[in-house]
N, C-alpha and C positions, 0 to 999 in steps of 0.2 A: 538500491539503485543498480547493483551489480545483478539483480537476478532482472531486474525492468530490461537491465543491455542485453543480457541473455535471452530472453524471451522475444522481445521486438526485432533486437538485430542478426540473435545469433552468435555477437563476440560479446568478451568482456568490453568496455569502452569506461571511462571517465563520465561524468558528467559534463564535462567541456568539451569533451571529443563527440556526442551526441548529437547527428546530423539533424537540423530544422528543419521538419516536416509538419510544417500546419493543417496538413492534413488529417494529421495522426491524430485523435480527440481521447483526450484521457481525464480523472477526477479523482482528486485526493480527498481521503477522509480524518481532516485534522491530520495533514503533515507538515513536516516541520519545513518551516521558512528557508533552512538551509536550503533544504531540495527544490523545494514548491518554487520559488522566484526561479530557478534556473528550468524548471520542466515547464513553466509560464511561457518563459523565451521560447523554448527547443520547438513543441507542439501549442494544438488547442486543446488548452488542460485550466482546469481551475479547480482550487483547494478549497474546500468545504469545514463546515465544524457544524458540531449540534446543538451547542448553548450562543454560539453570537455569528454574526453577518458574513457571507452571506453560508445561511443555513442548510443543513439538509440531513434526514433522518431516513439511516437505514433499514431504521425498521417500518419507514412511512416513505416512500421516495412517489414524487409526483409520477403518473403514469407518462406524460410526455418526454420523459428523460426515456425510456424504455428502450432497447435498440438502438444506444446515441455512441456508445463508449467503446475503443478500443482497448482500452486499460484501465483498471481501476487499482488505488492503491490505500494501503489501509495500516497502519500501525497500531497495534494494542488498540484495537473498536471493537471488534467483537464478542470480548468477554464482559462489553458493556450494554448491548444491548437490551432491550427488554425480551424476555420469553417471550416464543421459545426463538431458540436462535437459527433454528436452520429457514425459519421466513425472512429473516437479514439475507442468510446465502441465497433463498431463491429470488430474495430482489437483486443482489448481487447478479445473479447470473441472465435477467432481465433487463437489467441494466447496459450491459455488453451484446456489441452488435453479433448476428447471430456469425459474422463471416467466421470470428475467431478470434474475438476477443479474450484479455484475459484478467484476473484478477490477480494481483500480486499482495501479499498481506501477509505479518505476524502476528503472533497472539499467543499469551503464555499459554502452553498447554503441557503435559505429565505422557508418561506411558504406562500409569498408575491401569487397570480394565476398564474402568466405566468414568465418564463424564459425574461431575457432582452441579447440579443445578440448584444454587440454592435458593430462590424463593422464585420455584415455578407455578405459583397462585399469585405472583405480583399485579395489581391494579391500579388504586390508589393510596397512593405510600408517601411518607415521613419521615423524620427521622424527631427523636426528643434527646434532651441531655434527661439522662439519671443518674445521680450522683456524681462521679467521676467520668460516667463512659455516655457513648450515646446506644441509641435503642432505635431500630426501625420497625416501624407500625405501618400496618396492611391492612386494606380492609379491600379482602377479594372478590372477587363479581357476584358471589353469591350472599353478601356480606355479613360474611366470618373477618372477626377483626385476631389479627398475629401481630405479633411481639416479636423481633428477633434482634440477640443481643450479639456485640461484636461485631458490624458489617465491616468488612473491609473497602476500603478504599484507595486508590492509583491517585497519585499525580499530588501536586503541593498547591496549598493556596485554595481560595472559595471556586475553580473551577476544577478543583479532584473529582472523579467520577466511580460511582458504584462498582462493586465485582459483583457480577451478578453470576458466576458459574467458572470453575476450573475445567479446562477442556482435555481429551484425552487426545494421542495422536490418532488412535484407532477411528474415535467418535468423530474427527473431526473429517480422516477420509471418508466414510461413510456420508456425512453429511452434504460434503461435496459433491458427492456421487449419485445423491437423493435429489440436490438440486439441480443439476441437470450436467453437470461439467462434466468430461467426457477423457478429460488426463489431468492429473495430478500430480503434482512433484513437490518434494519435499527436499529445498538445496543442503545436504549435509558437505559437501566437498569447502576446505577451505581453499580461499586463495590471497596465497603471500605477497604477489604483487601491489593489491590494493589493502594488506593488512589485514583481510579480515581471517580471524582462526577463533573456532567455536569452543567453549572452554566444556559444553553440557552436547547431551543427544538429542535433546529434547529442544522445544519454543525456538525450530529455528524455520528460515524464509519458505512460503508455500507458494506454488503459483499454479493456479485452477484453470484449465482452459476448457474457453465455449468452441470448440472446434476446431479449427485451422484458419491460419491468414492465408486470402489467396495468394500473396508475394510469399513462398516458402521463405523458412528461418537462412534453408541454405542457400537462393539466394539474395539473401539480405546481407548474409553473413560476407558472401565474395563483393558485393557492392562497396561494404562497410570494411571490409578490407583494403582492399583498394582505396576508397578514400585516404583510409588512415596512413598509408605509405605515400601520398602526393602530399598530405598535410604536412607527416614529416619530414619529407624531400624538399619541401616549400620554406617549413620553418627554419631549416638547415641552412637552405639557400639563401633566407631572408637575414640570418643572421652573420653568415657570412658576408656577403653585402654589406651590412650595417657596420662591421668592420672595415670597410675600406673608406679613406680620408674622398676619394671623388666621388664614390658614392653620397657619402654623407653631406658634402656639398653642391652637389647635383641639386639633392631634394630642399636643402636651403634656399638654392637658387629658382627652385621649382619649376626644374628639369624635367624630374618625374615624381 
């Protein structure tokens, strides 16, 4: 949420400090409810998933969505996809309008050289118990049937989803850049105000842009600035206020 304030407005910002712009149309890929009901409120945004209601798959997005988005946000999806994964980034970046949209998303990835893809013949697939472990079975387009033991898997409970590839940071710029995004940022800087401090170099916030917003960052950022010192001049003032005994019987009296 701190790189969404960066990107849109230009300042860091809170989630509650986030000006309501229904203008602004944004879509989550399974985020978490924390965020998703407040970015609900802010803009026209609505959170997505790929196994229940309401649906949608990035490696499949309806062509009508196309040019709809000016943010799109993604949490640990992309090393879920199905192969290969850079067709999720170019519907990604299809997905966002061409003004200058962007894509905001994590995703465990290494600095290890090379991307490890592992089952890039995946079609239609399985999984069996044998013995103690389970086994994932493939039978690929040309059908050759594969065996592969130890799949790993993300998340708890019967909606954990496949790892289908470790990503590298190299592979993942590269990919970006194949797909058509035109700047790239990878946020390493911590900030102590909202507590975040990275403990690794790696798997941390990426934000892809389809271009430029016509409203520049810079001025969004003196808008949003500005606001943010009337809000707390307001809130200052309102609490102050709220302290005084005729104040507070004024509004009982419904004065004001």
């Amino acid at each position: 949420m701190l790189v969404l304030s960066l990107e849109l407005f230009g300042t860091p910002l809170t989630l509650p400090e986030f000006p309501r712009i229904k203008s602004l149309r944004g879509m989550g890929t399974t985020d978490s409810n924390e965020y998703a009901i407040r970015l609900a409120d802010k803009f026209d945004y609505r959170n997505t998933f790929f196994t229940r209601e309401p649906k949608f798959d990035l490696a499949n997005p309806p062509k009508e969505d196309f040019g709809k988005f000016d943010f799109l946000t993604s949490s640990e999806v992309f090393e879920h996809v199905v192969p290969p994964a850079e067709s999720a980034f170019r519907n990604a970046y299809q997905l966002l309008k061409p003004g200058g949209g962007v894509l905001i998303f994590t995703v465990p990835y290494s600095i290890e050289p090379s991307m490890h893809e592992h089952y890039p013949d995946i079609y239609q697939f399985g999984f069996a118990q044998v013995g103690d472990g389970v086994v994932l079975v493939n039978r690929t387009r040309s059908g050759k049937v594969q065996v592969f033991e130890k799949p790993v898997f993300h998340g708890p409970g019967p909606g954990k989803a496949l790892e289908m590839r470790e990503f590298t940071e190299t592979d993942l710029k590269q990919i970006l850049t194949a797909a058509g995004f035109t700047n790239t940022r990878i946020y390493t800087e911590n900030y102590l105000p909202f507590g975040i401090v990275y403990s690794e170099a790696w798997s941390l916030p990426i934000a892809a842009r389809k271009g430029e917003f016509a409203f520049s960052v810079e001025s969004t950022r003196a808008v949003l600035e500005e606001w943010r010192e009337f809000r707390q001049r307001f809130d200052s003032e309102t609490k102050a206020l709220n302290s005084s005994l005729w104040f507070r019987l004024g509004r009982k009296l419904g004065l004001f």
